[in-house]
MITORMI-737671 format. One record per atom (N, C-alpha, C): chain; x, y, z; atom name; residue number from 1. Coordinates in Angstrom, 2 decimals. Example, Ala and Ser with C-alpha at 12.3 -4.5 7.8 and 13.67 -1.06 7.14 Angstrom:
+---+---------+---------+---------+----+-----+
: c :    east :   north :      up :  a :   k :
+---+---------+---------+---------+----+-----+
: A :   13.19 :   -5.69 :    7.80 :  N :   1 :
: A :   12.30 :   -4.50 :    7.80 : CA :   1 :
: A :   13.20 :   -3.30 :    7.80 :  C :   1 :
: A :   12.85 :   -2.25 :    7.08 :  N :   2 :
: A :   13.67 :   -1.06 :    7.14 : CA :   2 :
: A :   12.90 :    0.03 :    7.87 :  C :   2 :
+---+---------+---------+---------+----+-----+
//
This chain:
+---+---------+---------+---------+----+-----+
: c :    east :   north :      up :  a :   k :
+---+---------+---------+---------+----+-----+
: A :   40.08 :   19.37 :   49.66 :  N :   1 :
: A :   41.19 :   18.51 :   50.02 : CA :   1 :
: A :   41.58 :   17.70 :   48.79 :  C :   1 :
: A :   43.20 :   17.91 :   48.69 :  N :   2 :
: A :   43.42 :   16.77 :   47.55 : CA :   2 :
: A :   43.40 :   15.18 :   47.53 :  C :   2 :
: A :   43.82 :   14.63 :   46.68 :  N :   3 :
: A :   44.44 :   13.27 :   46.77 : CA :   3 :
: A :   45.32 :   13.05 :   47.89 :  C :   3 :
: A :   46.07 :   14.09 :   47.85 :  N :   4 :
: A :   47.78 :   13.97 :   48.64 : CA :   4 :
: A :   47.03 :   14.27 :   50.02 :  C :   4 :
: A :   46.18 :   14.93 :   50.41 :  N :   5 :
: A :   45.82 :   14.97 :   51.55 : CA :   5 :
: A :   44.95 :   13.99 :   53.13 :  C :   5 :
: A :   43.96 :   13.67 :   51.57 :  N :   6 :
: A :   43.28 :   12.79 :   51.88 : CA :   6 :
: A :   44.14 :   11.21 :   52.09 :  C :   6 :
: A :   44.95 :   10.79 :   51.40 :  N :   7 :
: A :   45.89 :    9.87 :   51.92 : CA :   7 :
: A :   46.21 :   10.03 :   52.77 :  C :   7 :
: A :   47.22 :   11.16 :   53.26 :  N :   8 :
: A :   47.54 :   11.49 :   54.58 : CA :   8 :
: A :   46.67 :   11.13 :   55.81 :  C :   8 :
: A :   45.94 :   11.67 :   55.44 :  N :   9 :
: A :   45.08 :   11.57 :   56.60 : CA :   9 :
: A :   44.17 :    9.91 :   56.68 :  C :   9 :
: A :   44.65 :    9.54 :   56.01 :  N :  10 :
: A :   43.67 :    8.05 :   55.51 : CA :  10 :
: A :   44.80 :    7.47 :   56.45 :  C :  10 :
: A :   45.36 :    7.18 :   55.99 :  N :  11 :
: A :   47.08 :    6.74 :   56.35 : CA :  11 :
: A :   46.98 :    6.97 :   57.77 :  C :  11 :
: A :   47.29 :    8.17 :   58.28 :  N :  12 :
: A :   47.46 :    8.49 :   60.18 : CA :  12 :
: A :   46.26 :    7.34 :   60.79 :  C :  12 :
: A :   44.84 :    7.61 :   60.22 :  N :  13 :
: A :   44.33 :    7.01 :   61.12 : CA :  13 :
: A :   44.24 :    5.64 :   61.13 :  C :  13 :
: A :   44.59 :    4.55 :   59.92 :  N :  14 :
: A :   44.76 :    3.87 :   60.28 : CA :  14 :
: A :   45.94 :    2.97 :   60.66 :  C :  14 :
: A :   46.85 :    3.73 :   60.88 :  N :  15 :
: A :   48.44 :    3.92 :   61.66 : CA :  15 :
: A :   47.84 :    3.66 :   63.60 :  C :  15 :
: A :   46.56 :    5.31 :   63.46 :  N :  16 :
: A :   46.37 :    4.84 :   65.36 : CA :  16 :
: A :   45.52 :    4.08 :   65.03 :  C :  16 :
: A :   44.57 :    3.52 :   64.25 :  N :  17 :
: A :   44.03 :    1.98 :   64.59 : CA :  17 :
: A :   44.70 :    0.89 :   64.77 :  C :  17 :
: A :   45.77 :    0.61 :   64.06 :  N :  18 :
: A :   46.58 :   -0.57 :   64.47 : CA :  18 :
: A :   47.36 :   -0.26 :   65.50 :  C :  18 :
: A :   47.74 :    0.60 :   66.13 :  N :  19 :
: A :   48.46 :    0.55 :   67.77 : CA :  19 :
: A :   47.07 :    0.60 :   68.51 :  C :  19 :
: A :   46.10 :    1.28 :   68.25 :  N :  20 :
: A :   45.04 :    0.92 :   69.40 : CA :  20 :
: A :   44.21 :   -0.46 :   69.32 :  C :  20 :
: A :   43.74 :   -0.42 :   68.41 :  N :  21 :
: A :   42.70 :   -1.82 :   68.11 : CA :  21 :
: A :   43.77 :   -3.19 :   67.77 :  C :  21 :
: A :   44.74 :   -3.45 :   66.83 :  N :  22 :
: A :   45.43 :   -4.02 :   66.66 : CA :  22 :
: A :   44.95 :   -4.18 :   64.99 :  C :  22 :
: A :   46.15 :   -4.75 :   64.57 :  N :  23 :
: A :   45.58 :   -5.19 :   62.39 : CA :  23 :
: A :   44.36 :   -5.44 :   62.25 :  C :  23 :
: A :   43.80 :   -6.79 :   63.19 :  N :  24 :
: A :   42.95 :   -7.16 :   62.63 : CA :  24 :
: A :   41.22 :   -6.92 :   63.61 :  C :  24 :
: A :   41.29 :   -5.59 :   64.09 :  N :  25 :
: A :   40.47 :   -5.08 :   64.26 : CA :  25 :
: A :   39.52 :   -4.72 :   62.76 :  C :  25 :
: A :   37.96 :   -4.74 :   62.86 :  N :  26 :
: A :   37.32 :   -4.31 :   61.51 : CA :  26 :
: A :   37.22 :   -3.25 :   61.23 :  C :  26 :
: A :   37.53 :   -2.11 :   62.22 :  N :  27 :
: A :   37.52 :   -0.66 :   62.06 : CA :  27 :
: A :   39.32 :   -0.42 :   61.76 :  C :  27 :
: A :   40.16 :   -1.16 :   61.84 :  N :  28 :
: A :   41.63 :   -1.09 :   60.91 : CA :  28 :
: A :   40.89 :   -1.67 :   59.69 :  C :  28 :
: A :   40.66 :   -2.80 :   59.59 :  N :  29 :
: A :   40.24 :   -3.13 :   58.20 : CA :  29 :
: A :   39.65 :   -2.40 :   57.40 :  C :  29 :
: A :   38.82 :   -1.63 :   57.68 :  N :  30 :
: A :   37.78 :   -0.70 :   56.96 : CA :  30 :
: A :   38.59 :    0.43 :   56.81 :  C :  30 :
: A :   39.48 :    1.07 :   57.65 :  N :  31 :
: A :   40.42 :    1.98 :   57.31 : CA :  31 :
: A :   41.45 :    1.79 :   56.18 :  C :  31 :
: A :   41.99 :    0.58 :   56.52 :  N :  32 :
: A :   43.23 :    0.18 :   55.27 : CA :  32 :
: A :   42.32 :   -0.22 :   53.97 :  C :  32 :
: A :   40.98 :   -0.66 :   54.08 :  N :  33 :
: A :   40.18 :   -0.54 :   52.40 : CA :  33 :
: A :   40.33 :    0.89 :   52.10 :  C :  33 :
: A :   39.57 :    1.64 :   52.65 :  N :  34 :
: A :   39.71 :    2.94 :   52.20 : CA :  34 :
: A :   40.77 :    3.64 :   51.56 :  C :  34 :
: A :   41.85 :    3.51 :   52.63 :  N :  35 :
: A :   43.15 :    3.88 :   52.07 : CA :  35 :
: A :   43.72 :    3.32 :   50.88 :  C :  35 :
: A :   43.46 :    1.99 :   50.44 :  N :  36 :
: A :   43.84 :    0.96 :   49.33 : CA :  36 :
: A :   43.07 :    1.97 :   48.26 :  C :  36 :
: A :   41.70 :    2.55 :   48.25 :  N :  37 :
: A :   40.78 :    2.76 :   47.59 : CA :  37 :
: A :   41.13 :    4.40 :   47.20 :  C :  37 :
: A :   41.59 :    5.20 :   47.83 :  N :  38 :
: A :   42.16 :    6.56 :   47.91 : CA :  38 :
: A :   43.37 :    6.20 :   46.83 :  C :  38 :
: A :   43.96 :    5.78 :   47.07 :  N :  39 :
: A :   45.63 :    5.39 :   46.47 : CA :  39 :
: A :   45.10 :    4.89 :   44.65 :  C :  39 :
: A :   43.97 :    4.00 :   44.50 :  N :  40 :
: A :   43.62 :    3.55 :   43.50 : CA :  40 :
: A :   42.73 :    4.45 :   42.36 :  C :  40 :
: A :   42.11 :    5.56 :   42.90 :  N :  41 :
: A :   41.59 :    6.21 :   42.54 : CA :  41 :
: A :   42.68 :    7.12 :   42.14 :  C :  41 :
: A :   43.61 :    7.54 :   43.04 :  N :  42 :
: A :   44.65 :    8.70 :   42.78 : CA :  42 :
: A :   45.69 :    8.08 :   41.80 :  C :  42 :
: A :   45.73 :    7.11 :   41.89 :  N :  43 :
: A :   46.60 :    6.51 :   40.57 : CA :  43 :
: A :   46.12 :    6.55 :   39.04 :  C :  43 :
: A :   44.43 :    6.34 :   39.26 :  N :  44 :
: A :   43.73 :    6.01 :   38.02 : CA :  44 :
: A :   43.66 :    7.24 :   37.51 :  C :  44 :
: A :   43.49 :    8.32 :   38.56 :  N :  45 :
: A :   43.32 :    9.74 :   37.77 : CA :  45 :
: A :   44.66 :   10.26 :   37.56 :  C :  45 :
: A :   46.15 :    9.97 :   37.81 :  N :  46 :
: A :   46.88 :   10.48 :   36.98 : CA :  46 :
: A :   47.64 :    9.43 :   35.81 :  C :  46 :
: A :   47.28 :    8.52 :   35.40 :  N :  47 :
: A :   46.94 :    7.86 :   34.52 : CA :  47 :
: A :   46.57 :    8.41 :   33.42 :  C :  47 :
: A :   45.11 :    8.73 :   33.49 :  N :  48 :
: A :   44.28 :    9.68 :   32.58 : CA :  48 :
: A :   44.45 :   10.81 :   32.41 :  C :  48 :
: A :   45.27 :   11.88 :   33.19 :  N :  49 :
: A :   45.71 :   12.95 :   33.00 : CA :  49 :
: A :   46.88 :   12.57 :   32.25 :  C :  49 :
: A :   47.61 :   11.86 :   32.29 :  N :  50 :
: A :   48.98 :   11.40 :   31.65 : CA :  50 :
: A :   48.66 :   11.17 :   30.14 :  C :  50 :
: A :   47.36 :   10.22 :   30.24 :  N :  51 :
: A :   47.14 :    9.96 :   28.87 : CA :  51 :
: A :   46.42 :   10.96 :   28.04 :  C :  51 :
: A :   45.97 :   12.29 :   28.49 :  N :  52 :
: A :   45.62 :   13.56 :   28.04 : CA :  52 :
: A :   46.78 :   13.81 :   27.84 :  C :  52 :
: A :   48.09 :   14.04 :   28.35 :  N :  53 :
: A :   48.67 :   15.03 :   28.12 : CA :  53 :
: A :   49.68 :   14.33 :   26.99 :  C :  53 :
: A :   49.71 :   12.84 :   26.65 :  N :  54 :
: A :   50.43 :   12.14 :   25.80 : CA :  54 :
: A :   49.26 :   12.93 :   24.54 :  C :  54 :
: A :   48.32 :   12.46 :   24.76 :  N :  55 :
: A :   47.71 :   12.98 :   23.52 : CA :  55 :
: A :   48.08 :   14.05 :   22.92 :  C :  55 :
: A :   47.45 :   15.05 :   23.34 :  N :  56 :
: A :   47.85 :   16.72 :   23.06 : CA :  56 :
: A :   49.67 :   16.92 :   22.30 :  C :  56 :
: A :   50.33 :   16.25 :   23.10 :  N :  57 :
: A :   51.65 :   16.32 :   22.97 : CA :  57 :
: A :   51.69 :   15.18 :   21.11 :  C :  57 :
: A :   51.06 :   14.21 :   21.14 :  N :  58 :
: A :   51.20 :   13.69 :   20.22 : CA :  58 :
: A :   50.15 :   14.45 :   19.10 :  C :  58 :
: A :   49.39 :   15.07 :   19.09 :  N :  59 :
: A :   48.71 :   15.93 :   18.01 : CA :  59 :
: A :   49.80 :   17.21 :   17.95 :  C :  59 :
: A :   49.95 :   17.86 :   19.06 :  N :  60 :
: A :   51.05 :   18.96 :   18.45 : CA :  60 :
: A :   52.16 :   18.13 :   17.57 :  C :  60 :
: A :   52.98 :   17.62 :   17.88 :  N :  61 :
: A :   54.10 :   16.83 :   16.94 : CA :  61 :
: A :   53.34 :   16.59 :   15.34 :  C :  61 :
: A :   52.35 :   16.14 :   15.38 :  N :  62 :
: A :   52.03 :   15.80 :   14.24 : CA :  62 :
: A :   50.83 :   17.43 :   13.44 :  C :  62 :
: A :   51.06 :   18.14 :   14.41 :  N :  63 :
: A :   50.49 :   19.65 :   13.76 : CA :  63 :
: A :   48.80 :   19.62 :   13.63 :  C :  63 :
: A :   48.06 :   18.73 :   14.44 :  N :  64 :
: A :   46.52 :   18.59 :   14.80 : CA :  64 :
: A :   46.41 :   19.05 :   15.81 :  C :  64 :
: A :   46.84 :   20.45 :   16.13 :  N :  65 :
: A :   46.83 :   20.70 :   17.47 : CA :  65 :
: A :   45.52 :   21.54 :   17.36 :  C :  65 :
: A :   44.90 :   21.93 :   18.19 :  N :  66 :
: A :   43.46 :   23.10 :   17.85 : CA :  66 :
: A :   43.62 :   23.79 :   19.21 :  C :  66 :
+---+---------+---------+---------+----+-----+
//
């Protein structure tokens, strides 16, 4: 399962926790950390893929490519 998936599905359930339990149920709470925590991770890793691919792109331009 990806990033994109695992949000999804992070997301739905704690969508039916807050119509069943309400916001400030601790099993919504513990759902919306998670989800905060999914989203932060999936950001940080295309970040770092970004900054791989700035690299590479900036060694080809300058002909250090291997």
């Amino acid at each position: 399962m990806d990033f994109t998936e695992a949000i999804e599905q992070s997301r739905q359930a704690m969508i039916q926790s807050i119509y069943s339990k309400g916001l400030t149920d601790q099993e919504t709470l513990k759902l919306s950390q998670e989800l905060d925590n999914l989203i932060v991770e999936s950001q940080r890793l295309k970040r770092e893929a970004n900054s791989q691919i700035d690299m590479k792109n900036l060694q080809i331009k300058k002909g250090n490519c291997k």
